[in-house]
Biopython code that builds the backbone (N, CA, C, O; Angstrom):
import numpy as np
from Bio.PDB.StructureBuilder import StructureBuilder

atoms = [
    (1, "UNK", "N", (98.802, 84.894, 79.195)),
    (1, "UNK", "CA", (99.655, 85.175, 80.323)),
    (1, "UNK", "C", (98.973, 84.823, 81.643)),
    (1, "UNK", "O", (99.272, 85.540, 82.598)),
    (2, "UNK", "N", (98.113, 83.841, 81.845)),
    (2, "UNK", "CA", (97.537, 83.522, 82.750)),
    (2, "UNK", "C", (98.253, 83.038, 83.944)),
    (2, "UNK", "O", (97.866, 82.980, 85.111)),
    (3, "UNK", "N", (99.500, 82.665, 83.352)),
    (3, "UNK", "CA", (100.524, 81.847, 84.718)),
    (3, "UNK", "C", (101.158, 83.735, 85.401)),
    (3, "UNK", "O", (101.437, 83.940, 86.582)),
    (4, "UNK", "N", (101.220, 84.625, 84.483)),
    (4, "UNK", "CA", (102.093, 85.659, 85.157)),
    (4, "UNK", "C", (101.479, 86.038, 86.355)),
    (4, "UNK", "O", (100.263, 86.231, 86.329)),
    (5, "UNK", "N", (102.236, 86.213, 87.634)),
    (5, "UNK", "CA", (101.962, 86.718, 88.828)),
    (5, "UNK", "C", (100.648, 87.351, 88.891)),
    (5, "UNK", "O", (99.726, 86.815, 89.506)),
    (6, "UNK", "N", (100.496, 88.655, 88.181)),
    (6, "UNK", "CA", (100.072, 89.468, 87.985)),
    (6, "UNK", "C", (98.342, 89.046, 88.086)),
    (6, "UNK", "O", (97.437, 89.502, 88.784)),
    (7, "UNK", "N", (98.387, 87.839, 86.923)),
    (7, "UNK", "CA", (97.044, 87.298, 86.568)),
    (7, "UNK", "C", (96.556, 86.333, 87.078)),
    (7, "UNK", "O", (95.363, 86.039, 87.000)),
    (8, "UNK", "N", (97.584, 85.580, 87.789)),
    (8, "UNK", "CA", (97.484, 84.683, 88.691)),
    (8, "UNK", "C", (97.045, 84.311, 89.702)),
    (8, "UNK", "O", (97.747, 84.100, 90.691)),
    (9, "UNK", "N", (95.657, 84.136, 89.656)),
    (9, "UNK", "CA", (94.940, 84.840, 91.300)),
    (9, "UNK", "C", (94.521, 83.775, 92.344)),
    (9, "UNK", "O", (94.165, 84.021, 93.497)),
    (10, "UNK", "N", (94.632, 82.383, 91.686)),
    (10, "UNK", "CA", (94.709, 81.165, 92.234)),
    (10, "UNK", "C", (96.235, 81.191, 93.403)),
    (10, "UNK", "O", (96.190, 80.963, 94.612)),
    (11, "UNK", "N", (97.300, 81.486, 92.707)),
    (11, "UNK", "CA", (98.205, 81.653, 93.185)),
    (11, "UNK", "C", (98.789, 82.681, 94.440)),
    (11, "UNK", "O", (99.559, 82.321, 95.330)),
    (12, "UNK", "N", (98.366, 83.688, 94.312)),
    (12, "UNK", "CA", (98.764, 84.967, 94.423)),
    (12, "UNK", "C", (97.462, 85.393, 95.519)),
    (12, "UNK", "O", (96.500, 84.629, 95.605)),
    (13, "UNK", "N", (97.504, 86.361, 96.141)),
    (13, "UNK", "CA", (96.779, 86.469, 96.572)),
    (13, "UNK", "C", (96.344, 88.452, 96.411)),
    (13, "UNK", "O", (95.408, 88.927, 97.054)),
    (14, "UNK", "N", (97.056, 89.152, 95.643)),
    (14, "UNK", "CA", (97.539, 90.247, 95.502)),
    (14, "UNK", "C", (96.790, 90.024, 93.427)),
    (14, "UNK", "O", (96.113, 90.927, 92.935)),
    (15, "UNK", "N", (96.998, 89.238, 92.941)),
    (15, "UNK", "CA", (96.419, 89.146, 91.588)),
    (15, "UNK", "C", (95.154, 89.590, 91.193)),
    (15, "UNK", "O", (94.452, 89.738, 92.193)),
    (16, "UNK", "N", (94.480, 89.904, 90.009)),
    (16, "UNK", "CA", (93.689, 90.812, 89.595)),
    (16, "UNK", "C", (92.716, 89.477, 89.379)),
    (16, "UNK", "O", (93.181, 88.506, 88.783)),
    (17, "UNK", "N", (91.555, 89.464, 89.807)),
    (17, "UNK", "CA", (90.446, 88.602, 89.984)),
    (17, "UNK", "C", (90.281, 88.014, 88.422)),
    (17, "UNK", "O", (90.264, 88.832, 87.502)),
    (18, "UNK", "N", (90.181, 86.836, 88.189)),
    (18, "UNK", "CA", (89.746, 86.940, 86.606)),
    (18, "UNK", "C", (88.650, 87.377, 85.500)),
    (18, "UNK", "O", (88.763, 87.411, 84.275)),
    (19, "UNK", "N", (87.560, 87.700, 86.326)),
    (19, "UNK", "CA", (87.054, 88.302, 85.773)),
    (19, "UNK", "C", (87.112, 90.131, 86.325)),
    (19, "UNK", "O", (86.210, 90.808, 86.817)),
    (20, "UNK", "N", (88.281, 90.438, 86.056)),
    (20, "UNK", "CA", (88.493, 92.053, 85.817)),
    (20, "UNK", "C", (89.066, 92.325, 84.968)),
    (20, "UNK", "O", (90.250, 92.039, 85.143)),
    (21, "UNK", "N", (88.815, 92.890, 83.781)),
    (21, "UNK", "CA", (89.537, 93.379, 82.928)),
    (21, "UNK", "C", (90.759, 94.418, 82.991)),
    (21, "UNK", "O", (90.740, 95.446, 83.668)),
    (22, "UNK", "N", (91.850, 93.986, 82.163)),
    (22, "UNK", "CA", (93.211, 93.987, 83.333)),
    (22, "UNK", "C", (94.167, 93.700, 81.383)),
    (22, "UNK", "O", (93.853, 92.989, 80.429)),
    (23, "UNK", "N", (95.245, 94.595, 81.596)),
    (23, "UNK", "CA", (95.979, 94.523, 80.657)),
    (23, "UNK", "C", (97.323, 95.172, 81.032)),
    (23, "UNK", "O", (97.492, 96.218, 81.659)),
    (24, "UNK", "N", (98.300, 94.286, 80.488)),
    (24, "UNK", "CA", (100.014, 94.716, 80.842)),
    (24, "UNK", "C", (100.502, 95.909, 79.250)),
    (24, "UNK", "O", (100.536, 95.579, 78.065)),
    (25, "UNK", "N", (100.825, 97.356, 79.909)),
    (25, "UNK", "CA", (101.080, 98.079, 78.693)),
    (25, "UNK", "C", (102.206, 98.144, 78.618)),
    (25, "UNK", "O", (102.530, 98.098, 79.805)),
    (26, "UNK", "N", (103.319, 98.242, 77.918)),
    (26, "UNK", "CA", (104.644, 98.617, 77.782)),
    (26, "UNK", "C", (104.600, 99.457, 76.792)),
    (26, "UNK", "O", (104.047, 99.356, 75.697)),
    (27, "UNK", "N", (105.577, 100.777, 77.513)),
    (27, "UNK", "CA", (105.159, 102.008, 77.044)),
    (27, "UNK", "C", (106.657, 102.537, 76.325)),
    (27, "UNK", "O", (106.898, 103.515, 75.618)),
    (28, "UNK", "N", (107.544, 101.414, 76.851)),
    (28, "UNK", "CA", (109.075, 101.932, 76.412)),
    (28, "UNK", "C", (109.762, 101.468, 77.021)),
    (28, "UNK", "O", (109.421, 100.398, 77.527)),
    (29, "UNK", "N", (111.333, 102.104, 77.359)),
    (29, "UNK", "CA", (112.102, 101.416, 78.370)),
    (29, "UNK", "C", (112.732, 102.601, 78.929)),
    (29, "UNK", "O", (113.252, 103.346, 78.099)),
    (30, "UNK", "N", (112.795, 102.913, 80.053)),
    (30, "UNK", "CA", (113.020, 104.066, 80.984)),
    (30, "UNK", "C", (114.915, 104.348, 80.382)),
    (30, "UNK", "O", (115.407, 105.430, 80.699)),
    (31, "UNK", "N", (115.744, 103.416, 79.623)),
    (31, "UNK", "CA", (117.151, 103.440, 79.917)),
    (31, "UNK", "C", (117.563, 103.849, 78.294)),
    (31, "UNK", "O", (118.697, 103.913, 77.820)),
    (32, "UNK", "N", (116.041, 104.143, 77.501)),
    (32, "UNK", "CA", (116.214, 104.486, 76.232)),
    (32, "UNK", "C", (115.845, 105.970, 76.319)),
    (32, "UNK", "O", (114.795, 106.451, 76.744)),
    (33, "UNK", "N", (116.966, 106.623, 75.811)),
    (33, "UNK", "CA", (117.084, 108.600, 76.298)),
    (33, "UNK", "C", (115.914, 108.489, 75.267)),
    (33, "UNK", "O", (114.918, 108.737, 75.947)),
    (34, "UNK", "N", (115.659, 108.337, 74.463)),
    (34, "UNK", "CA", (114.283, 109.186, 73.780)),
    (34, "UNK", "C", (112.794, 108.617, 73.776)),
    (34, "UNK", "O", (111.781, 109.279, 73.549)),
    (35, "UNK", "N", (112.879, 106.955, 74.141)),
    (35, "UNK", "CA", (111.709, 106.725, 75.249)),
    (35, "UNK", "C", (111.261, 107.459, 76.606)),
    (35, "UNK", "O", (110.103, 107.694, 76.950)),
    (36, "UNK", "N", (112.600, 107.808, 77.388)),
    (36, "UNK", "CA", (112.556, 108.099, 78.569)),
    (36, "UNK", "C", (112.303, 110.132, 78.296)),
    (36, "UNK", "O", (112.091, 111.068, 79.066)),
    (37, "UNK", "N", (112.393, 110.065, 77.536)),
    (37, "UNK", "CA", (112.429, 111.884, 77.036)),
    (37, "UNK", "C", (110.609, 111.592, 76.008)),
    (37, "UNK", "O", (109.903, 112.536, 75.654)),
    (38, "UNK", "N", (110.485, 111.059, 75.916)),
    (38, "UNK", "CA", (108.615, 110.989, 75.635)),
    (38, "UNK", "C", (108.022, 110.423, 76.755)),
    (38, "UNK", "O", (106.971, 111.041, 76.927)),
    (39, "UNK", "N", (108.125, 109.746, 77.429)),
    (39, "UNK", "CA", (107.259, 109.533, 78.561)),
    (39, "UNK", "C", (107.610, 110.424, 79.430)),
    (39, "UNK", "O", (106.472, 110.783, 79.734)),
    (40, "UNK", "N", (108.300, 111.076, 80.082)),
    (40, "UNK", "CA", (108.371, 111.878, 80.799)),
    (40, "UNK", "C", (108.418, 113.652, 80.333)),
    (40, "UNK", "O", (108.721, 114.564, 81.102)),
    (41, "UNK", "N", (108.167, 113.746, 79.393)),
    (41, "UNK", "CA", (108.032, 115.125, 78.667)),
    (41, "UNK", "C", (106.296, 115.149, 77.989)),
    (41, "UNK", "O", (105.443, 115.951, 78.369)),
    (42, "UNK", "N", (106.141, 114.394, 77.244)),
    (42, "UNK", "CA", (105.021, 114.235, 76.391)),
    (42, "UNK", "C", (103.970, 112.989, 77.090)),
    (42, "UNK", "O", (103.632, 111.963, 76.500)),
    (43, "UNK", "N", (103.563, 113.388, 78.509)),
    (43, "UNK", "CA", (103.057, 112.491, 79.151)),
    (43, "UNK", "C", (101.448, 112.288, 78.532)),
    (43, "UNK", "O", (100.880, 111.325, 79.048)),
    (44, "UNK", "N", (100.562, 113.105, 77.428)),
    (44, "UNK", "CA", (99.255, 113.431, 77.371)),
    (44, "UNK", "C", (99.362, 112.552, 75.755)),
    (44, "UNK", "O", (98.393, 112.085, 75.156)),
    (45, "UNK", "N", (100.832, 112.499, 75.293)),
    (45, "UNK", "CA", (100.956, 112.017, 74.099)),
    (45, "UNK", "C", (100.884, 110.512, 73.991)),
    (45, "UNK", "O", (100.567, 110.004, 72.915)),
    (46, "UNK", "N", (101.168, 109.759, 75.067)),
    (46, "UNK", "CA", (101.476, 108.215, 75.825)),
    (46, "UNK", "C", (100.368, 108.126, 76.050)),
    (46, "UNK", "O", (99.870, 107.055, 75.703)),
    (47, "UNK", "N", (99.546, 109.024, 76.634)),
    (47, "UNK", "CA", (98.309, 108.251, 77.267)),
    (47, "UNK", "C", (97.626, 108.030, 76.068)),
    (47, "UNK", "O", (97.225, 106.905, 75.767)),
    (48, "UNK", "N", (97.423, 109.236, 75.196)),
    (48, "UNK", "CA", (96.833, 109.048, 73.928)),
    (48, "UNK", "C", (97.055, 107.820, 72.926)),
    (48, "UNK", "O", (96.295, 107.245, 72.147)),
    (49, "UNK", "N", (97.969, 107.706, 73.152)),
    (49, "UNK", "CA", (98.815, 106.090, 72.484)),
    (49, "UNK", "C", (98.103, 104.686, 73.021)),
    (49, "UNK", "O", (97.886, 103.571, 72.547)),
    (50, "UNK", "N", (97.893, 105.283, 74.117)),
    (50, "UNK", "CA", (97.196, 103.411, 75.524)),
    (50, "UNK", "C", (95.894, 103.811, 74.896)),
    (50, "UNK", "O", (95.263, 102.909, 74.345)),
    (51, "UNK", "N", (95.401, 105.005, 74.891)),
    (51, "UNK", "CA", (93.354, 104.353, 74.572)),
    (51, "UNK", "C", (93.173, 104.320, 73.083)),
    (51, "UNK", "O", (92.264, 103.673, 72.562)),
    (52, "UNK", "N", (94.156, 105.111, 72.318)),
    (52, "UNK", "CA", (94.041, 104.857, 70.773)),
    (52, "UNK", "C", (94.368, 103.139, 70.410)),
    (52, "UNK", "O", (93.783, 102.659, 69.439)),
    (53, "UNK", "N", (95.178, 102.385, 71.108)),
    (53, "UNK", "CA", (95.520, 100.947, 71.238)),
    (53, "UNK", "C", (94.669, 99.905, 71.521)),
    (53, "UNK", "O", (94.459, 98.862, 70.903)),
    (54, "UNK", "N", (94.062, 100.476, 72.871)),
    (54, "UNK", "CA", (92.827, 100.073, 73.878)),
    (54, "UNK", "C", (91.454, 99.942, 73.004)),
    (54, "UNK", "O", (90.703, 98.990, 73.214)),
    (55, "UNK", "N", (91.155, 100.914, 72.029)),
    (55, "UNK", "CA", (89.847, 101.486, 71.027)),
    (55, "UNK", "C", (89.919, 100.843, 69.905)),
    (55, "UNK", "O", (88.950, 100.752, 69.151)),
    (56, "UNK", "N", (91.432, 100.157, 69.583)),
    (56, "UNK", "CA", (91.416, 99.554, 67.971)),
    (56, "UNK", "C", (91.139, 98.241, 68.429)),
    (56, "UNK", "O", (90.246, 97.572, 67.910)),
    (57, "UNK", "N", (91.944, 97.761, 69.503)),
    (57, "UNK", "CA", (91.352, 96.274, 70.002)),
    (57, "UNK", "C", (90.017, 96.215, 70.503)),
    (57, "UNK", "O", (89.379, 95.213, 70.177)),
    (58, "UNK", "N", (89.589, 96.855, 71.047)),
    (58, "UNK", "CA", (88.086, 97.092, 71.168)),
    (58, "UNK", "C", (86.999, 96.872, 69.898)),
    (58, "UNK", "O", (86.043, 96.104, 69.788)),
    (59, "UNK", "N", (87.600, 97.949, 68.927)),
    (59, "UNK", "CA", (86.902, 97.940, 68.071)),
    (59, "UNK", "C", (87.458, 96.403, 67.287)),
    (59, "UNK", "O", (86.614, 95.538, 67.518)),
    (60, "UNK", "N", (88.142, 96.081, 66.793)),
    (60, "UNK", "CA", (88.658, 94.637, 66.271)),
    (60, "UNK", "C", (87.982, 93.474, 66.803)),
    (60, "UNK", "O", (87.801, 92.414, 66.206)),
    (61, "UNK", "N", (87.595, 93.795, 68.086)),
    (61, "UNK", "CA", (86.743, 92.354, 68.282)),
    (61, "UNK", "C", (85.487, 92.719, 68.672)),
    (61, "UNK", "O", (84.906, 92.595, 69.750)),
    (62, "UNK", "N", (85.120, 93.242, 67.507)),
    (62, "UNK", "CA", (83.644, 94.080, 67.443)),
    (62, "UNK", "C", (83.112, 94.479, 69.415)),
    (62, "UNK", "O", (81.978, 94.329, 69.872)),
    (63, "UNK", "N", (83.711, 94.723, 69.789)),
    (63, "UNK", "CA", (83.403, 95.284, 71.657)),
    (63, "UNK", "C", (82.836, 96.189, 71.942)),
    (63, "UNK", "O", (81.981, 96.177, 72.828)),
    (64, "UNK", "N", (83.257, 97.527, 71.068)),
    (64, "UNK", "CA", (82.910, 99.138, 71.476)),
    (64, "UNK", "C", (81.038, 98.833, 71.586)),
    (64, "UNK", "O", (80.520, 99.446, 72.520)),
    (65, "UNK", "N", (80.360, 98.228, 70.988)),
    (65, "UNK", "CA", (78.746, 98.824, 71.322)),
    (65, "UNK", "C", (78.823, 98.463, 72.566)),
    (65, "UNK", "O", (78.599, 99.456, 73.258)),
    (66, "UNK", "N", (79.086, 97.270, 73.391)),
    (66, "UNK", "CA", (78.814, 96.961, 74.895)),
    (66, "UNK", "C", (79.857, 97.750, 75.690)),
    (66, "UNK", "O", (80.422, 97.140, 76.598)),
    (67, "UNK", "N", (80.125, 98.798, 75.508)),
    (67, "UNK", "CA", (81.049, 100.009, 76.438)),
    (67, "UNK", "C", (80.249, 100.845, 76.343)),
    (67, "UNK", "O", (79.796, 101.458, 75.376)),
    (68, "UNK", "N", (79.926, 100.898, 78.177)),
    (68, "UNK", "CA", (79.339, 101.761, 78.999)),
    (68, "UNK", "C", (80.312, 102.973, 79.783)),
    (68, "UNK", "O", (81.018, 102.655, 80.740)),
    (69, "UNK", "N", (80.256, 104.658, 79.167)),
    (69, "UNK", "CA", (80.904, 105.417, 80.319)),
    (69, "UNK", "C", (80.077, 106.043, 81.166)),
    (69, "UNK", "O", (78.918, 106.327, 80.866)),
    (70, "UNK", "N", (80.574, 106.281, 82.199)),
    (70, "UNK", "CA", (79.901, 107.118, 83.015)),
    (70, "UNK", "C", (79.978, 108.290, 83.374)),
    (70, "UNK", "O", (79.156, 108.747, 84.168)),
]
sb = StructureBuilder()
sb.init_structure("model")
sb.init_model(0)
sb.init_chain("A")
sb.init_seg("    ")
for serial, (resi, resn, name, xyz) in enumerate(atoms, 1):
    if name == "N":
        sb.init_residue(resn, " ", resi, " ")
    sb.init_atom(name, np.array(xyz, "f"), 0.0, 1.0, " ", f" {name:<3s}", serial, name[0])
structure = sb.get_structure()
C-alpha cells in the first residue's frame, strides 16, 4: 500500500515517514449494529484483538526477539 495517502510521504506531506512503523487496522464497520455494539461496548476486548494480531505477525516473521519495551 505504498501509493495510499497515508504511506505516501513523497507525495503527501502529512504521510508517515517510511521508515516508521505504521499499520492500517480495520476493526469493523461502525453501520454493522453488532460491530458497532463491540467496539463501542467491549472497547478492552478490540484492543486485545490489535496486539494479539500485532504479536502473531511479529512472531511469524520471527521479529519478537528485536522488540524493545520500555
Amino acid at each position: 500500500m505504498s501509493g495510499y495517502y497515508a504511506f505516501n510521504w513523497r507525495r503527501y506531506d502529512h504521510a508517515v515517514h517510511p521508515q516508521t512503523p505504521s499499520a492500517i487496522v480495520e476493526m469493523g464497520f461502525l453501520t454493522n449494529a453488532s460491530d458497532r455494539r463491540l467496539m463501542t461496548t467491549e472497547p478492552g476486548r478490540v484492543a486485545q484483538g490489535i496486539v494479539g494480531g500485532i504479536l502473531a505477525f511479529l512472531a511469524s516473521e520471527d521479529l519478537l526477539q528485536n522488540l524493545h519495551f520500555w
